[in-house]
C-alpha positions in Angstrom: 77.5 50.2 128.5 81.1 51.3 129.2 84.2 49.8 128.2 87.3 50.7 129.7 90.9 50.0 129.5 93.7 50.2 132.2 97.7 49.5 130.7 100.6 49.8 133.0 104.1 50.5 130.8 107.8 50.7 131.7 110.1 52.5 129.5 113.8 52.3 128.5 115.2 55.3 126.4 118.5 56.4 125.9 118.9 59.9 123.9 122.1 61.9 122.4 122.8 65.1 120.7 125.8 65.8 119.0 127.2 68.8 117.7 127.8 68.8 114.2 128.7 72.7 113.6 128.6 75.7 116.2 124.7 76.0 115.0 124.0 72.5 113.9 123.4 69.9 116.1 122.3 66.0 115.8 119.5 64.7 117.7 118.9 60.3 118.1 117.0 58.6 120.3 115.4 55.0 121.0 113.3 54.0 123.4 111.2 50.8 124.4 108.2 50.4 125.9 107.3 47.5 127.8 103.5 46.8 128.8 103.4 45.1 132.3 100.0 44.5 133.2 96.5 45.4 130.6 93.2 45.3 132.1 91.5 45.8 129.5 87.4 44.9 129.5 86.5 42.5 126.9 83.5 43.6 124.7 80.4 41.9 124.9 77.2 42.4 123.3 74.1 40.3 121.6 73.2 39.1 118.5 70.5 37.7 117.0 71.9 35.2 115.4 70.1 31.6 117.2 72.8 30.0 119.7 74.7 33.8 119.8 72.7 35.5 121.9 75.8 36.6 123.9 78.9 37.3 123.0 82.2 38.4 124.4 85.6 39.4 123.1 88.8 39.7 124.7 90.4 43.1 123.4 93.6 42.3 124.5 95.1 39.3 123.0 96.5 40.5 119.8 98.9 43.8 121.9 102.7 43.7 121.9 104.6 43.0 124.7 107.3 45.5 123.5 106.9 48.6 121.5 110.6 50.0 120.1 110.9 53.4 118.8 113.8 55.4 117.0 114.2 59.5 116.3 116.2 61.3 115.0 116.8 65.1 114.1 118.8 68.0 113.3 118.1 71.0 115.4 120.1 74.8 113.9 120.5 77.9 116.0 119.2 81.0 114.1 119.9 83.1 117.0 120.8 82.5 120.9 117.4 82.3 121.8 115.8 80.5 118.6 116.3 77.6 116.8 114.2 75.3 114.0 114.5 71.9 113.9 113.3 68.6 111.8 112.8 65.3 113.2 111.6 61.5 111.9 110.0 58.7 114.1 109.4 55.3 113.1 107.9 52.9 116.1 106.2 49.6 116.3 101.8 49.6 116.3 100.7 48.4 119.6 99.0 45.8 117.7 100.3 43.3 116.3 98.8 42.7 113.3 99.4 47.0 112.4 102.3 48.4 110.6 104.9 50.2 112.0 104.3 54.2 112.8 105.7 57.0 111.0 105.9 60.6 112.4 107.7 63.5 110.7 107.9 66.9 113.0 109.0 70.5 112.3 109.6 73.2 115.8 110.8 76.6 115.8 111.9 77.6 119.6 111.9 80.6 121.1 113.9 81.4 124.7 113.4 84.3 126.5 
Protein backbone atom coordinates (compact mmCIF):
# COMPACT_ATOMS: atom_id res chain seq x y z
CA UNK A 1 0.00 0.00 0.00
CA UNK A 2 0.75 3.67 -1.18
CA UNK A 3 0.06 6.75 0.49
CA UNK A 4 0.18 9.87 -1.29
CA UNK A 5 -0.19 13.49 -0.71
CA UNK A 6 -1.28 16.32 -3.12
CA UNK A 7 -0.99 20.31 -1.39
CA UNK A 8 -1.81 23.27 -3.55
CA UNK A 9 0.03 26.72 -1.93
CA UNK A 10 -0.10 30.37 -2.77
CA UNK A 11 2.64 32.62 -1.75
CA UNK A 12 3.02 36.31 -0.71
CA UNK A 13 6.67 37.53 -0.41
CA UNK A 14 8.07 40.82 -0.52
CA UNK A 15 12.10 41.05 -0.49
CA UNK A 16 14.72 44.19 -0.16
CA UNK A 17 18.26 44.79 -0.28
CA UNK A 18 19.82 47.68 0.83
CA UNK A 19 23.14 48.96 0.54
CA UNK A 20 24.89 49.53 3.55
CA UNK A 21 28.58 50.31 2.10
CA UNK A 22 29.90 50.21 -1.60
CA UNK A 23 30.63 46.30 -0.77
CA UNK A 24 28.17 45.68 1.95
CA UNK A 25 24.75 45.18 1.29
CA UNK A 26 21.51 44.10 3.50
CA UNK A 27 19.35 41.39 2.42
CA UNK A 28 15.31 40.97 4.27
CA UNK A 29 12.67 39.09 3.27
CA UNK A 30 9.20 37.66 4.40
CA UNK A 31 6.99 35.61 2.80
CA UNK A 32 3.73 33.59 3.51
CA UNK A 33 2.50 30.67 2.39
CA UNK A 34 -0.94 29.84 2.20
CA UNK A 35 -2.22 26.15 1.62
CA UNK A 36 -5.42 26.16 -0.52
CA UNK A 37 -6.51 22.82 -1.03
CA UNK A 38 -4.53 19.23 0.75
CA UNK A 39 -5.52 15.89 -0.54
CA UNK A 40 -3.80 14.14 1.40
CA UNK A 41 -4.74 10.11 1.84
CA UNK A 42 -5.58 9.20 5.26
CA UNK A 43 -3.64 6.06 6.62
CA UNK A 44 -5.30 3.02 7.22
CA UNK A 45 -4.16 -0.20 8.34
CA UNK A 46 -5.27 -3.27 10.82
CA UNK A 47 -4.74 -4.20 14.14
CA UNK A 48 -5.28 -6.89 16.09
CA UNK A 49 -6.61 -5.49 18.78
CA UNK A 50 -10.72 -7.22 18.98
CA UNK A 51 -13.22 -4.41 17.62
CA UNK A 52 -9.98 -2.55 15.68
CA UNK A 53 -9.59 -4.57 13.00
CA UNK A 54 -9.48 -1.45 10.75
CA UNK A 55 -8.38 1.60 11.17
CA UNK A 56 -8.01 4.92 9.47
CA UNK A 57 -6.38 8.21 10.12
CA UNK A 58 -6.84 11.53 8.59
CA UNK A 59 -3.20 12.94 8.09
CA UNK A 60 -4.32 16.17 7.56
CA UNK A 61 -6.12 17.77 10.37
CA UNK A 62 -3.42 19.05 12.49
CA UNK A 63 -1.53 21.41 9.05
CA UNK A 64 -1.48 25.24 9.20
CA UNK A 65 -3.41 27.22 7.06
CA UNK A 66 -0.58 29.80 6.90
CA UNK A 67 3.05 29.26 7.11
CA UNK A 68 5.17 32.94 7.67
CA UNK A 69 8.68 33.10 7.10
CA UNK A 70 11.44 35.93 7.71
CA UNK A 71 15.32 36.24 6.26
CA UNK A 72 17.62 38.11 6.48
CA UNK A 73 21.38 38.64 5.42
CA UNK A 74 24.33 40.52 4.66
CA UNK A 75 25.91 39.77 1.36
CA UNK A 76 30.03 41.72 0.77
CA UNK A 77 31.61 42.01 -2.62
CA UNK A 78 35.26 40.68 -2.53
CA UNK A 79 35.64 41.34 -6.05
CA UNK A 80 33.18 42.40 -9.20
CA UNK A 81 32.45 38.96 -9.86
CA UNK A 82 32.44 37.32 -6.15
CA UNK A 83 30.88 37.90 -3.21
CA UNK A 84 30.25 35.74 0.35
CA UNK A 85 27.28 36.14 2.11
CA UNK A 86 25.45 35.01 5.54
CA UNK A 87 21.86 34.58 6.02
CA UNK A 88 19.19 33.45 9.02
CA UNK A 89 15.63 31.97 8.45
CA UNK A 90 13.16 31.43 11.11
CA UNK A 91 9.56 30.04 9.65
CA UNK A 92 6.53 28.41 11.10
CA UNK A 93 6.37 24.03 11.07
CA UNK A 94 3.66 23.04 8.74
CA UNK A 95 2.28 21.42 11.67
CA UNK A 96 0.91 22.69 14.18
CA UNK A 97 1.81 21.13 17.06
CA UNK A 98 5.94 21.58 15.71
CA UNK A 99 8.24 24.42 16.61
CA UNK A 100 9.18 27.00 14.54
CA UNK A 101 12.14 26.36 11.81
CA UNK A 102 15.54 27.68 11.99
CA UNK A 103 18.00 27.81 9.00
CA UNK A 104 21.44 29.44 9.02
CA UNK A 105 23.16 29.63 5.35
CA UNK A 106 26.72 30.61 4.17
CA UNK A 107 27.30 31.26 -0.17
CA UNK A 108 30.30 32.42 -1.90
CA UNK A 109 29.35 33.55 -5.71
CA UNK A 110 31.19 33.52 -8.52
CA UNK A 111 30.16 35.58 -12.00
CA UNK A 112 31.74 35.05 -15.02
Amino acid sequence: NAASSDETYATFGVRSETPLTPKTTLQLGAAVDALLSDNTDPIEGRSAVPGLNRFQLRSNLDKRDLLPVANAGVSYALSPNSSVSGQVQVGASTHKEESAVYGVGVQYRYAF
